[in-house]
C-alpha positions in Angstrom: 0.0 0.0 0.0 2.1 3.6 -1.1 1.9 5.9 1.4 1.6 3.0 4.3 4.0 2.4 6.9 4.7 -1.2 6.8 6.8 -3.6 9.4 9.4 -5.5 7.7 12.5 -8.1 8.9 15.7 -7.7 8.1 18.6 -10.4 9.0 21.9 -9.1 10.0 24.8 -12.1 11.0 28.0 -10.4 13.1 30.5 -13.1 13.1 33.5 -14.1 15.3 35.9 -11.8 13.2 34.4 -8.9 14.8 31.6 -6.9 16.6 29.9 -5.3 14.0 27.4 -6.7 11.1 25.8 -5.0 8.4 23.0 -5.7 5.6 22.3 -5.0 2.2 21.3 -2.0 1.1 17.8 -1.6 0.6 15.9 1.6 -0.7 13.1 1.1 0.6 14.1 0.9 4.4 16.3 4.7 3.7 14.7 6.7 7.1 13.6 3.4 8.6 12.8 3.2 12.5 14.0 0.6 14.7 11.6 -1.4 16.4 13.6 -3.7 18.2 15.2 -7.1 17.9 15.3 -10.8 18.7 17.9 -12.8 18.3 18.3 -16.3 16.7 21.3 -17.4 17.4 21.1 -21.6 17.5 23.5 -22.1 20.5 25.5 -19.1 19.8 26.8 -16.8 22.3 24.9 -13.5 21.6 26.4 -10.2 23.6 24.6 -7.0 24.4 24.1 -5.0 21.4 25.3 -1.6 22.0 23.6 -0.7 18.7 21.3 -1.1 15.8 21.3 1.9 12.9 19.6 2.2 9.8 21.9 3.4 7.5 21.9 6.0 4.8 21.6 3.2 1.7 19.2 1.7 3.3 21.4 -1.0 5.0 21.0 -2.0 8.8 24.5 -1.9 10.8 24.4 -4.2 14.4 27.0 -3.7 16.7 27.7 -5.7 20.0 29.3 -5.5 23.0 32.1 -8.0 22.1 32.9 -10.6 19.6 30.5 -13.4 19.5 31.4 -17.1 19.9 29.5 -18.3 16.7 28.1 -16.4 14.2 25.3 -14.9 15.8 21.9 -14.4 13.4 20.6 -11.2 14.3 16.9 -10.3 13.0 16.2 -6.5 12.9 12.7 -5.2 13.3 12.3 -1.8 11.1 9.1 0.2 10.2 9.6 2.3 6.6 8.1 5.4 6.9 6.9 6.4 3.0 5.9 9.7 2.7 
């Protein structure tokens, strides 16, 4: 529906290598709000995430607290905003 806000998920994976994971850009998430998050991480350590940002392109950024002990799935909650 144009002109709608809609819900959509979007699934961000931070590895071992480091703290920080980031999606695709997508268009239609640009000015996106965060909802919150779940986790789904299948026996994986998952830390605090000290952040979740919807970035400029579109693309969703997830940074925690310390490097995970698997690959930890992350799964975004964003509301678009079309205006």
């Amino acid at each position: 529906m144009s002109g709608q806000p809609f819900v959509t998920f979007v699934s961000v994976t931070v590895s071992t290598a480091g703290v920080t994971g980031s999606s695709a850009a997508n268009p239609d998430l640009v000015g996106a709000v965060v909802l919150g998050y779940r986790a789904n991480c299948a026996g994986n350590s998952v830390y605090n995430i000290r952040s979740i940002v919807v970035n400029a392109d579109g693309s969703v950024t997830v940074t925690t607290s310390a490097n995970p002990t698997g690959a930890s799935l992350i799964v975004v909650i964003s509301l678009a905003k079309f205006q």
